[in-house]
C-alpha positions in Angstrom: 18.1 13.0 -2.1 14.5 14.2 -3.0 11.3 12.4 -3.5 10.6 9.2 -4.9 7.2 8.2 -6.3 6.1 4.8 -7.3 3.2 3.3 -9.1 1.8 0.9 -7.4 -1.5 -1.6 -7.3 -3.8 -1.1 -4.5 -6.4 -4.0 -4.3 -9.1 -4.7 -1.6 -7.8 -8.3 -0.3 -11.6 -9.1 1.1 -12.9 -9.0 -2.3 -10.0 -11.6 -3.5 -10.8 -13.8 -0.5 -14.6 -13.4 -1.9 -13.5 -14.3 -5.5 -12.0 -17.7 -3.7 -15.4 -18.8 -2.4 -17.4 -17.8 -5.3 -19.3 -14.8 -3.9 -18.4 -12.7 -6.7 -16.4 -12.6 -10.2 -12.9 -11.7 -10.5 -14.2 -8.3 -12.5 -16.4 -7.0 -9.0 -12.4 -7.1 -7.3 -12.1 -3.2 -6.5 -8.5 -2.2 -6.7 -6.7 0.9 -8.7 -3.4 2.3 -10.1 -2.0 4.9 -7.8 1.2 7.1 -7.2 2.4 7.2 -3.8 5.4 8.6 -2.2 7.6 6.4 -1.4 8.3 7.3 2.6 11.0 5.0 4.5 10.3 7.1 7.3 6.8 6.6 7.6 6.0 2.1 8.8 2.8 1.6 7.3 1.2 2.3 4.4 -0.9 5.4 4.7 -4.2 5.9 1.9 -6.7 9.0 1.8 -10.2 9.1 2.6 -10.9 8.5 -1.8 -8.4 5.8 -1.7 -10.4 4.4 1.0 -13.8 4.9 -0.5 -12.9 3.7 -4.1 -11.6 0.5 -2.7 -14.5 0.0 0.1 -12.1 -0.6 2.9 -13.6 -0.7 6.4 -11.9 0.6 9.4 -10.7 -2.3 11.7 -9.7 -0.1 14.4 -8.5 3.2 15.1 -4.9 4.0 16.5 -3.1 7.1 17.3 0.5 7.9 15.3 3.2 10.4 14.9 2.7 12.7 11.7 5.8 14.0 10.1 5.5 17.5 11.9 5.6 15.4 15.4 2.1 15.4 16.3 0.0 13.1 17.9 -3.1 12.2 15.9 -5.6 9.5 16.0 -6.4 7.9 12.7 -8.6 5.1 11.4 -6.3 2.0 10.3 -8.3 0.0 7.5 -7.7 -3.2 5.4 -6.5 -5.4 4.6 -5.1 -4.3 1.3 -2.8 -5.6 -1.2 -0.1 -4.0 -2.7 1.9 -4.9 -6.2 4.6 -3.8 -7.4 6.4 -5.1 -10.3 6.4 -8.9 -9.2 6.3 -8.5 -5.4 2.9 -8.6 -3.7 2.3 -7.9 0.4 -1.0 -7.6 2.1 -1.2 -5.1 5.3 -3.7 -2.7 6.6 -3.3 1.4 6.3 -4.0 4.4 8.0 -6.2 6.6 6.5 -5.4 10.9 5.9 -8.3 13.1 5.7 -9.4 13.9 2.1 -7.3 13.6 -0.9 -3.6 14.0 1.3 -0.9 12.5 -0.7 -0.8 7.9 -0.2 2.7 7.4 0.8 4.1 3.5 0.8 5.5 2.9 3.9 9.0 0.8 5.4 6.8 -2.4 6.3 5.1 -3.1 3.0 8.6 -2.3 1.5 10.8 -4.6 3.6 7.9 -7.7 3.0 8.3 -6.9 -0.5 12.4 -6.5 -0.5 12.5 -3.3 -2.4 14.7 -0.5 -2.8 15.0 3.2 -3.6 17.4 3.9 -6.0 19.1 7.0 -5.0 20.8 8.2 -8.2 17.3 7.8 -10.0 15.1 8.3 -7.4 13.0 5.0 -8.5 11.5 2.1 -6.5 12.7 -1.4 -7.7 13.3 -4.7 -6.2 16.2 -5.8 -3.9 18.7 -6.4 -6.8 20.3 -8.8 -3.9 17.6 -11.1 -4.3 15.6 -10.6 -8.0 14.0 -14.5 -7.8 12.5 -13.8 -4.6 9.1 -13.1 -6.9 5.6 -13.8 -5.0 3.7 -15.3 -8.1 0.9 -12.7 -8.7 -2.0 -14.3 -10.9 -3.9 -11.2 -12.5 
């Protein structure tokens, strides 16, 4: 089927939850525009160490996980983060890769967004099944 890359909205959800209680303006949010692969097989979302560092995520824990060559590692897991995509938010956590290694978007944030890869295009989009199932995402 080959790749599929999406663009998608990384955003540090602590700095929205400061914005809330006046702590800081909606400009100080850090977030960014990234392309990540979009991985079924990988569950979480996965960042790199810049990703990480641009967004001032902190490390709530560390867990170990299967890599795609089937070993055993033990990563840092920060967060939380929220992801956009077209009209479809979901806030998780993510493991972090050493370095710049490529972000890949994971099954969980997908299935609590209800997207889709589009195998004839190779595109993310959203569950054409259910198009109104839009989280509203003020900007």
């Amino acid at each position: 089927m080959g790749m599929t890359y999406a663009e998608i909205e990384l955003i540090n959800y602590s700095d929205l939850d400061r914005v809330k209680r006046f702590e800081i303006d909606k400009d100080e949010v850090r977030r960014m525009n990234t392309r990540l692969l979009v991985d079924t097989g990988a569950h979480m979302l996965t960042i790199n160490e810049t990703i990480q560092s641009i967004l001032g995520l902190q490390v709530v824990e560390n867990r170990s996980t299967q890599l795609a060559d089937g070993n055993w590692v033990k990563l840092p897991v920060v967060g939380p983060i929220e992801v956009r995509f077209a009209n479809r938010k979901s806030i998780c956590n993510a493991f972090v890769l050493p370095g710049d290694t490529e972000a890949l978007l994971g099954a969980i944030p997908m299935e609590d967004m209800d997207l889709v890869i589009i195998p004839k295009t190779r595109t993310l989009d959203i569950n054409p099944n259910s198009p109104n199932f839009a989280s509203s995402i003020a900007k």
